[in-house]
C-alpha positions as CSV (number, residue, x, y, z in Angstrom):
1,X,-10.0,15.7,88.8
2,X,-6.6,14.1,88.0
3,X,-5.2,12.5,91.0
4,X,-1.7,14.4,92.2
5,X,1.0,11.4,92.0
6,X,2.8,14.1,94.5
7,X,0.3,13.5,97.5
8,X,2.2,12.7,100.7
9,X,1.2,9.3,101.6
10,X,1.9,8.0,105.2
11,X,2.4,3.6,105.3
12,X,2.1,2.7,108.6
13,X,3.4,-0.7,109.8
14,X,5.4,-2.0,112.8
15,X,7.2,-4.3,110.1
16,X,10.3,-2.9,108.0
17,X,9.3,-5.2,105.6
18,X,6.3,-4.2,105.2
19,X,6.5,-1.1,104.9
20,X,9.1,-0.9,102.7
21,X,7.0,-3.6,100.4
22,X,4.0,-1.1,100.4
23,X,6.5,2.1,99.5
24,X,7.5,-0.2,96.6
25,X,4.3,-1.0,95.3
26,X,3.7,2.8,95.8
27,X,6.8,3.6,93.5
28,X,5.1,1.5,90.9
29,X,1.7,3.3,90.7
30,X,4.0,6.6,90.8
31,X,3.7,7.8,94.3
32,X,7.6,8.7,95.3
33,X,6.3,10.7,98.4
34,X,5.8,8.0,101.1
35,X,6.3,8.7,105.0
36,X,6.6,5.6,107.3
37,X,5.6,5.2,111.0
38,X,6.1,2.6,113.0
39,X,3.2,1.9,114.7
40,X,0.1,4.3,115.6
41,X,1.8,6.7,117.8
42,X,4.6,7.9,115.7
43,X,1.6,8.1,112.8
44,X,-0.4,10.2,115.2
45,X,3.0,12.7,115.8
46,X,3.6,12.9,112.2
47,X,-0.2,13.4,111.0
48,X,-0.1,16.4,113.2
49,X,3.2,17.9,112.4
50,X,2.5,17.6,108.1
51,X,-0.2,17.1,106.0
52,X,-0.6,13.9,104.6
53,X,-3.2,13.2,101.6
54,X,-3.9,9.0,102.5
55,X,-2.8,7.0,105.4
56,X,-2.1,3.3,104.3
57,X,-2.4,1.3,108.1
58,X,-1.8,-2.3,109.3
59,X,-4.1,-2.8,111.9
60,X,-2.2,-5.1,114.0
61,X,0.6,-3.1,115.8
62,X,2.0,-2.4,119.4
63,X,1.2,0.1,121.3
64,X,-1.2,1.8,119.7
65,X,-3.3,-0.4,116.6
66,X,-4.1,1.3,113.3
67,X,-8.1,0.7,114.5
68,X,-6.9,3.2,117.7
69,X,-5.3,5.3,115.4
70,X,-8.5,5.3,112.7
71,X,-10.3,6.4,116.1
72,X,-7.9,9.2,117.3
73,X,-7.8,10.2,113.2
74,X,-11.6,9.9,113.0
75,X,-12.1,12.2,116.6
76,X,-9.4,15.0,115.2
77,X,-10.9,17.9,114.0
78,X,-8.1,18.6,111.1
79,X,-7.4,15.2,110.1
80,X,-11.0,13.3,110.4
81,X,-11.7,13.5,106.6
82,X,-8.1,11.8,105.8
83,X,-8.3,8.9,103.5
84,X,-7.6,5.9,105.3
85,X,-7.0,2.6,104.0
86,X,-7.0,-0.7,106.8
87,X,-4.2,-3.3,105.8
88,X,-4.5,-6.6,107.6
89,X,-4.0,-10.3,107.8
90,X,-7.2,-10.9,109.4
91,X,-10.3,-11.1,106.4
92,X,-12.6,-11.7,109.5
93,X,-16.2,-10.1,108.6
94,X,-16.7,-8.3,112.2
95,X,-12.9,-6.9,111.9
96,X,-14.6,-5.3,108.0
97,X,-17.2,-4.7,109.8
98,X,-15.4,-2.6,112.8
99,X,-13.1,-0.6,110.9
100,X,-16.1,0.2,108.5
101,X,-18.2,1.6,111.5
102,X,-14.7,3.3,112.7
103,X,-14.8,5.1,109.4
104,X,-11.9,3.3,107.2
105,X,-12.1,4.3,103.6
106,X,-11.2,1.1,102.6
107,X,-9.9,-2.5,103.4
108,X,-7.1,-4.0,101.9
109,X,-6.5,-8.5,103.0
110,X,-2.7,-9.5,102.9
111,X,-1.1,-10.7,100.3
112,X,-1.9,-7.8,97.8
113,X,-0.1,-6.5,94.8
114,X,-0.2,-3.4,92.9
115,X,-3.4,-3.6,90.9
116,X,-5.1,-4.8,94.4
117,X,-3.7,-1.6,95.8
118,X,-4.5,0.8,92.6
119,X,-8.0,-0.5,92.8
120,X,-8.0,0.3,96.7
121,X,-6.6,3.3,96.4
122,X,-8.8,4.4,93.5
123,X,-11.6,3.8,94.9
124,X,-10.7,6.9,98.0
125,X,-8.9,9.3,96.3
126,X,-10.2,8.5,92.6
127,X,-8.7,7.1,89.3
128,X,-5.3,7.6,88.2
């Protein structure tokens, strides 16, 4: 099945730069329909006020950390099946490790590019 380049994609980041660096890359692979949150509250608010199709989270963020919000994601009856892709600095292997057994999707290691994120991306909501 053809992957709709109209999903609503929410990039979550407590950085402006980041997130607009991410909504770029996202404008690249053809996604135009990006959300941003600030940090893992505001992504909570707005994954249960629309319906979002992938959530693209840094993990380290203040107050609430993109692992708390794969947990409150993960526990919610309507949005625990929501692609979620981890963003982070930190490559450690028990940080993998605990956002695997959280139920991330996938895993993406800062710096990435496009292809890094198509291939991410791909790999959760299929080929396109």
């Amino acid at each position: 099945m053809a992957v709709d380049k109209a999903m609503h994609i929410l990039v979550v980041d407590d950085y402006n730069t980041m997130r607009r660096i991410v909504r770029n890359l996202l404008k690249q692979l053809g996604f135009d329909n990006v959300d941003e949150a600030a940090d893992g509250e505001e992504a909570f608010k707005k994954l249960n006020e629309k319906v979002f199709n992938l959530v693209i989270s840094d993990w380290n963020m203040e107050p609430m950390t993109g692992m708390e919000l794969l947990k409150k994601v993960r526990a919610d009856a309507k949005l625990k099946n929501l692609p979620f892709i981890m963003v982070t600095a930190e490559s450690k292997p028990e940080n993998v490790i605990a956002a695997k057994q959280a139920g991330v999707s996938n895993y993406i290691v800062k710096p990435f590019n496009a292809e890094t994120l198509k291939m991410k991306m791909s790999s959760v909501i299929g080929e396109f």
